[in-house]
C-alpha positions, -999 to +999 in steps of 0.1 A: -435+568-244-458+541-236-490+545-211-472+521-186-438+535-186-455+572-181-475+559-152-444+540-136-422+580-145-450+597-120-445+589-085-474+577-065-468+605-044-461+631-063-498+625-080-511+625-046-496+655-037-510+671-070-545+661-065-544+678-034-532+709-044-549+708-071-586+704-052-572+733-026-573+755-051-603+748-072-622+753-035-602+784-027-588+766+003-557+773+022-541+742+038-554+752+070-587+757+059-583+715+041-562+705+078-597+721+097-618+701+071-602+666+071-592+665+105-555+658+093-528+683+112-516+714+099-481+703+101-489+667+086-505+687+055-477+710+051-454+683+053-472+660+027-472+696+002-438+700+005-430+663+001-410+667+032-432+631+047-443+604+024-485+601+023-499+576+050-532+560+039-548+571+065-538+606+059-548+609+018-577+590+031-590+615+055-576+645+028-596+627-001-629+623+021-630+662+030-622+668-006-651+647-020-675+661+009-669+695-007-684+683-040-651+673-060-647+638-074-607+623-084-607+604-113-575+588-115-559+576-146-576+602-167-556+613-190-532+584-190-512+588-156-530+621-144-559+628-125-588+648-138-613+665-113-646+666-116-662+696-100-697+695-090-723+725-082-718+722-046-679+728-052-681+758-069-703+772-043-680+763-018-656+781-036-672+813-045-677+812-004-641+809+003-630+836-022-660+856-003-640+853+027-607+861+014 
């Protein structure tokens, strides 16, 4: 399978909806605690997991903004139609707060 045709298998939204997850958990964050954070509604968030709603750029926007405050940068693309995160000091203190809390 070539580069292209795995990146056109993945739906936008489906990679979106992984990154999130993805940086929830590597902060130890529940979706309310990432719904607080961004601003973005409890319900929206839920909604967007589930992939009950299709993402709104000003939704993954506001999700992605919270996401990098805490310390984690998205690198799309990386490996070829996945994401990689790159999780800085400040992120893994954030974390070892949350799981602090939990």
């Amino acid at each position: 399978m070539s580069k292209d045709t795995l990146k056109d298998s993945v739906p936008e939204g489906v990679l979106i909806i992984s990154i999130i997850r993805a940086a929830r958990g590597v902060l130890g964050w529940t979706q309310p605690d990432l719904a607080e954070r961004s601003g973005v509604s409890l319900v929206a968030l839920a909604r967007l997991e589930s992939s009950a709603a299709s993402p709104r750029l000003s939704t993954v926007s506001r999700l992605k903004a919270a996401i990098e405050e805490a310390g984690i940068q998205v690198i799309e693309g990386q490996p070829s139609g996945g994401f990689t995160l790159q999780v800085s000091a400040k992120a893994i203190e954030t974390a070892s707060e949350s799981a602090s809390r939990s």
